[in-house]
N, C-alpha and C positions, 0 to 999 in steps of 0.2 A: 564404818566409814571407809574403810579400807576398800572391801568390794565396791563402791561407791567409784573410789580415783581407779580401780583394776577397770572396772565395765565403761568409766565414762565418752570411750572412745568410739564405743559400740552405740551410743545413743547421737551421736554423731550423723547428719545424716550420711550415706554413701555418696550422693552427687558432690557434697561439699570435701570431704575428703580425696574423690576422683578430680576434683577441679583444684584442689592443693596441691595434687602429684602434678597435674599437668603443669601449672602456671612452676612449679620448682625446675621439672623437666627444660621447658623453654625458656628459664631462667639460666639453667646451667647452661644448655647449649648456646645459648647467647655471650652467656661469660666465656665459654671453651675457646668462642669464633674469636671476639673482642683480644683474647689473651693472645691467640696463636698470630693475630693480625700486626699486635704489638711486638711481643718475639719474634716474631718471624718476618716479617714486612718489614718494620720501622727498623727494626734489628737495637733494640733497647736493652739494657739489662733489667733482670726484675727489681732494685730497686725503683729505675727509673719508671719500672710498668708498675712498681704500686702508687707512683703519686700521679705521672699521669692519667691510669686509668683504676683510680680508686674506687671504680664500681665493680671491679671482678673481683678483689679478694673479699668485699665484703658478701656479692652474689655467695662465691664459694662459702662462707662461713654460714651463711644463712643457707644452703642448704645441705649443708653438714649439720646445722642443728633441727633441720627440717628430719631427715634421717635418723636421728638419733629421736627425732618427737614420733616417726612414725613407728620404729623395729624397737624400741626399747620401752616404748609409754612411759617419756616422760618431759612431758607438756611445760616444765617450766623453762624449756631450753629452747622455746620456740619464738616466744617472743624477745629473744634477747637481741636478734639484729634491729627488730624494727625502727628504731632512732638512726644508726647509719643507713637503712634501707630506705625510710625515709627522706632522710637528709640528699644521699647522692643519688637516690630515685625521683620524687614526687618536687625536690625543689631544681634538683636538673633538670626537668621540663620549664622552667623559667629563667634558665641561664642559660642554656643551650641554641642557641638559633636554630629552625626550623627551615635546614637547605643542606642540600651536599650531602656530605659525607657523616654529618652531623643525624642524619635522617635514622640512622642504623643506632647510636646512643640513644636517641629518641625513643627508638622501639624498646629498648632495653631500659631503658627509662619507665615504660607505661608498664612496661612485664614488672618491672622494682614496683611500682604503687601499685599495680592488682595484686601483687603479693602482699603488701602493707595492709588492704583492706581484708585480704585473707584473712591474715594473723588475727586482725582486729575481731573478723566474723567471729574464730573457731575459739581463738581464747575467751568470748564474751559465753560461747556456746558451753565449752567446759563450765567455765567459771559457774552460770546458772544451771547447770548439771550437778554440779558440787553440793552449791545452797540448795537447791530444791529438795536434793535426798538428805542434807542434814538437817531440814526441816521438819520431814515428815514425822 
């Protein structure tokens, strides 16, 4: 069982894994924008940048546990944001108005739920990676 969780990364397709770097990537750099636009622009302190814009430290934590899912193999640390990625991704697209300056949360909003569906893909992908070889 053991070689089973070592290899089950490798059974992974490569596109799905290239398309988790990316959407993390454009996740970060979204957050990095979002962050500096708050510190630096609004001129906020980081408490105030974590509740008004409490989609960057959860972006940041989820892909800090993206990184740790990818250089360290170990896949239970990856779906841990998805409930807040969720929550201030996929339901901010129906709180947010669809105008202005708003336009830019939006896009960081849709990068948050293609990462959700990520998650959902590659943990179901392991997950029957797992059962299949404790099966045989």
């Amino acid at each position: 069982m053991e070689n089973v969780i070592d290899c089950k990364l490798r059974e992974i397709s490569k596109n799905a894994l290239i398309a988790g770097i990316a959407l993390a990537i454009v996740l970060f750099l979204l957050s990095v924008f979002s962050t500096w636009f708050f510190l630096t622009q609004l001129k906020v302190t980081v408490l105030e940048w974590s509740v008004f814009n409490a989609c960057a430290p959860t972006n940041f934590a989820y892909v800090l546990c993206f990184l740790i899912f990818l250089f360290c193999k170990k896949e239970v640390f990856l779906p841990v944001t998805i409930v807040p990625l969720f929550f201030f991704g996929t339901m901010g697209l129906f709180i947010f108005p669809w105008n202005g300056m708003n336009l830019f949360a939006q896009a960081s909003h849709i990068v948050m739920t293609l990462n959700v569906v990520w998650i959902i893909y590659i943990t179901a992908a392991i997950t029957l990676t797992m059962c299949s070889a404790f099966y045989k």
